[in-house]
N, C-alpha and C positions, 0 to 999 in steps of 0.2 A: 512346643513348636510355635506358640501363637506369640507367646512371648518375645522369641529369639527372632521373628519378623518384625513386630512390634518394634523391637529396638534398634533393628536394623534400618526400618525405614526410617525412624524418628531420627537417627543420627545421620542417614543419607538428607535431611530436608535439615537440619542443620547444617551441614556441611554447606547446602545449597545458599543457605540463608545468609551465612558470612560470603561467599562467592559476591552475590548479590550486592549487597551493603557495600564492600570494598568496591565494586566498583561504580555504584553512585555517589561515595562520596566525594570522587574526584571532581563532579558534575554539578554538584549541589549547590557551591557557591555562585557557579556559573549562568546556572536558572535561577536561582532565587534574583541575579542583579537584571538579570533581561526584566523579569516580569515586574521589578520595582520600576527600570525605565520606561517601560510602555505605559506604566499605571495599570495594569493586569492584573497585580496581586488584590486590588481591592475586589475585582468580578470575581476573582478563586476566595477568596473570603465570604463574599455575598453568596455563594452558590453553595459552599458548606453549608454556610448557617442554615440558608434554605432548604436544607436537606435534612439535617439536625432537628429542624424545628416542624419540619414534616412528619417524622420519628414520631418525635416528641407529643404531636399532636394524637397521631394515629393511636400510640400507646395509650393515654387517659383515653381516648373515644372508645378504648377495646375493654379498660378498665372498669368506665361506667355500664357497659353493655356485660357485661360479665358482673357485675354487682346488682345491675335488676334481675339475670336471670335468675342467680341465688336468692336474693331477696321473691323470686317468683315461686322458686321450686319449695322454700322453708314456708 
């Protein structure tokens, strides 16, 4: 039974997924030119990185905190 749920929804959120996708693509080229003419794409660039690299950060900080513990508990 868990199975046949299982597949059911996974192919229900596929279905949805191409739904989706079609119809941003018609959109896509049409944002993408707005935000080159504003100069917008470079603050949507900036704000990833910055997010990325907050990530990034946070992960070694949790790394080395997690390698003294060990290193405490041995």
């Amino acid at each position: 039974m868990n199975r046949i749920l299982a597949f059911t929804f996974s192919f229900m959120l596929l279905g949805i997924s191409q739904i989706v996708f079609a119809q941003n693509a018609a959109n896509e080229n049409e944002n993408a030119s707005v935000l080159h003419q504003n100069g917008q794409i470079y603050l949507v660039v900036l704000v990833l990185l910055t997010i990325f690299a907050g990530i990034i950060f946070y992960l070694i900080r949790l790394e080395k905190k997690l390698n003294k513990l060990e290193k405490k508990e041995n």
